[in-house]
C-alpha positions as CSV (number, residue, x, y, z in Angstrom):
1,X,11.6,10.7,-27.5
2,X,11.4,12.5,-24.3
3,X,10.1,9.1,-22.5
4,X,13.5,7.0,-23.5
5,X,15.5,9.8,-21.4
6,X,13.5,9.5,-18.5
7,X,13.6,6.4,-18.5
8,X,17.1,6.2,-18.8
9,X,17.8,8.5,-15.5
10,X,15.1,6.4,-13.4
11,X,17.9,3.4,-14.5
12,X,20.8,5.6,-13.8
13,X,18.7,6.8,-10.6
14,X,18.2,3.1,-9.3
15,X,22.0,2.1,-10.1
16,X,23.3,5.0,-8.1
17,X,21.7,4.9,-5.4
18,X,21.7,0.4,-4.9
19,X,24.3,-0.9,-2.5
20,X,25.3,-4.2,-2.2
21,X,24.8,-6.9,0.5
22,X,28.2,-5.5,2.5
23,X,27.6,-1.5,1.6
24,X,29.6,-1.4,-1.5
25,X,27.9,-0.2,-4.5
26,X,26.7,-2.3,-7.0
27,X,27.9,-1.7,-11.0
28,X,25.3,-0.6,-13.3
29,X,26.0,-3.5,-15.1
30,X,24.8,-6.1,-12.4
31,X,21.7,-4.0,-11.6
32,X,19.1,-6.6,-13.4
33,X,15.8,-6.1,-11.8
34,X,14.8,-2.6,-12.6
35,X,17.1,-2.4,-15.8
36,X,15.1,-5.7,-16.7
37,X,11.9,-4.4,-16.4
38,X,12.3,-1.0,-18.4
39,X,13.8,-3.1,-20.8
40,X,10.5,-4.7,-21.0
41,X,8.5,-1.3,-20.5
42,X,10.1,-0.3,-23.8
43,X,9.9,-3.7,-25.7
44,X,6.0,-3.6,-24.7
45,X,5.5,0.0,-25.1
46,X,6.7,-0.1,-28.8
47,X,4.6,-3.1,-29.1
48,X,1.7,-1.3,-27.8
49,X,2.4,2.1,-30.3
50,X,3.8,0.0,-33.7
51,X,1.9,-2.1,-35.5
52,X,5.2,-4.0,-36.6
53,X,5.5,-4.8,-33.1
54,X,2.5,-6.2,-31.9
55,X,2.8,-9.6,-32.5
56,X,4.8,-9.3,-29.3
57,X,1.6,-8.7,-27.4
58,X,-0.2,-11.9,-28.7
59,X,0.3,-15.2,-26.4
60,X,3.0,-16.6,-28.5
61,X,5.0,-13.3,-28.8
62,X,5.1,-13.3,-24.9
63,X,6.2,-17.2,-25.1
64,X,9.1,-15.9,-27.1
65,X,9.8,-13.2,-24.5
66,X,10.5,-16.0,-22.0
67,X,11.8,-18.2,-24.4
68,X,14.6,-15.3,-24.8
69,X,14.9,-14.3,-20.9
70,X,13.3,-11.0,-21.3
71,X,10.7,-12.5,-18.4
72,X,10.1,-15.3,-16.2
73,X,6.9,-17.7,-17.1
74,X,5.2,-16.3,-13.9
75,X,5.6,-12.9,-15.0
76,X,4.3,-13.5,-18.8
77,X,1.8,-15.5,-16.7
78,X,0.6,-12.1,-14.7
79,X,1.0,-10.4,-18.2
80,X,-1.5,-12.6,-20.0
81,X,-4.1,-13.3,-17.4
82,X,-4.8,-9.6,-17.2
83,X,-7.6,-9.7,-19.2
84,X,-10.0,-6.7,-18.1
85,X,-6.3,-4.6,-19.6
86,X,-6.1,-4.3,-22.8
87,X,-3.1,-6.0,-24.5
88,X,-2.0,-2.2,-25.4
89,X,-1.8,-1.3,-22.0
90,X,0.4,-4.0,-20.7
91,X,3.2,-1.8,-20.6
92,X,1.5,0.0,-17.7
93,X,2.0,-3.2,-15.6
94,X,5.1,-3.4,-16.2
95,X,5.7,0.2,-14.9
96,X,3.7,-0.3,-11.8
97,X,6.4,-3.4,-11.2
98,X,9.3,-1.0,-11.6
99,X,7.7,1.2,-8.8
100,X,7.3,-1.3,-6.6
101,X,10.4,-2.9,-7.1
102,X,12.3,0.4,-6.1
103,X,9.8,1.6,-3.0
104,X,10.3,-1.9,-1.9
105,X,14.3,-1.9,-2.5
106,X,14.6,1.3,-0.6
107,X,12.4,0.5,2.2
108,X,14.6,-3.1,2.7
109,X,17.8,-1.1,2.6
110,X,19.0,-2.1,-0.8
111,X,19.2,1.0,-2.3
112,X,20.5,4.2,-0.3
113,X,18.2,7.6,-0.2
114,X,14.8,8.5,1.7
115,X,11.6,10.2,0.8
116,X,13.5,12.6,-1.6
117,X,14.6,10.0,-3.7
118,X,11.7,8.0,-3.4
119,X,9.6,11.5,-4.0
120,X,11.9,12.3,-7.0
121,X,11.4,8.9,-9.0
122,X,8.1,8.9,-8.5
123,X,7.9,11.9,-10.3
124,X,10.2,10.5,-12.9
125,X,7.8,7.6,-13.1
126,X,4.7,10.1,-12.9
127,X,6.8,11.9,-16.2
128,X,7.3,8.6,-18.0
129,X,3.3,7.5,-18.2
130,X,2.1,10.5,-18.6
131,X,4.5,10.6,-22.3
132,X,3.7,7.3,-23.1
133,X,0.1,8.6,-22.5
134,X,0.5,11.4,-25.0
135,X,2.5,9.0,-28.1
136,X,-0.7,7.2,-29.3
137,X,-2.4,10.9,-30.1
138,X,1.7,12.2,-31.7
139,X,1.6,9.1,-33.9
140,X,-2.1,9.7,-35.1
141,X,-0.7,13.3,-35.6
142,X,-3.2,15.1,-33.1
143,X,-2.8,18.2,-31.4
144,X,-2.5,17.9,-27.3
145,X,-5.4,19.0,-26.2
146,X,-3.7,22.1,-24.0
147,X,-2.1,23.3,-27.4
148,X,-5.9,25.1,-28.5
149,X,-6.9,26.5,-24.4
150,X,-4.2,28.9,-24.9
């Protein structure tokens, strides 16, 4: 899916661009926060678009996720007390903390580039919702809604 390889060059993006504490750069491997969280983005998102997967959205399936280090008790405790969103959208949380997380990394000085890299993965983040937007209506097999206008 297109989503997975946008995803994957926002986490290549991030890694790139990070510098350590002394100006050296930090290896991919050690870059937790954002690889963390669209770890999660996907765990939730296919939770949110496979029925084999939702028990991962239920209270106990988000225990396990911190049983297993996949998130902290405080964020499965921001996760489940967002009750006006539906359990389906929790995935959209988690990609509001990955912006965040990077606007607020660059802004400290923790990762190196300025409003074009900022501008650039936001537009990569901007990509990434608006495919997970469109998968609910691919998996019910419906035709985008542009595909008829023309």
């Amino acid at each position: 899916m297109a989503w997975n390889n946008l995803l994957r060059n926002v986490d290549i993006g991030i890694a790139a661009h990070q510098l350590g504490n002394n100006g050296d750069f930090i290896p991919f491997t050690h870059h937790d926060v954002g690889h963390n969280y669209i770890r999660l983005l996907n765990i939730l998102s296919y939770a949110s678009f496979t029925l084999s997967h939702r028990p991962i959205l239920t209270p106990r399936g988000m225990r396990r996720l911190v049983e297993r280090h996949i998130i902290t008790p405080r964020e499965r405790e921001i996760l489940v007390s967002a009750s006006k969103l539906p359990a389906t959208q929790k995935h959209n949380m988690v990609l509001l903390w990955i912006t965040r997380a990077v606007i607020e990394a660059r802004e400290a000085g923790h990762i190196r580039g300025g409003s074009g890299f900022e501008e650039q993965f936001l537009e990569q983040i901007d990509s990434i919702r608006a495919n997970y937007g469109a998968i609910g209506g691919e998996l019910q097999a419906r035709m985008p809604f542009g595909t008829w206008l023309t």
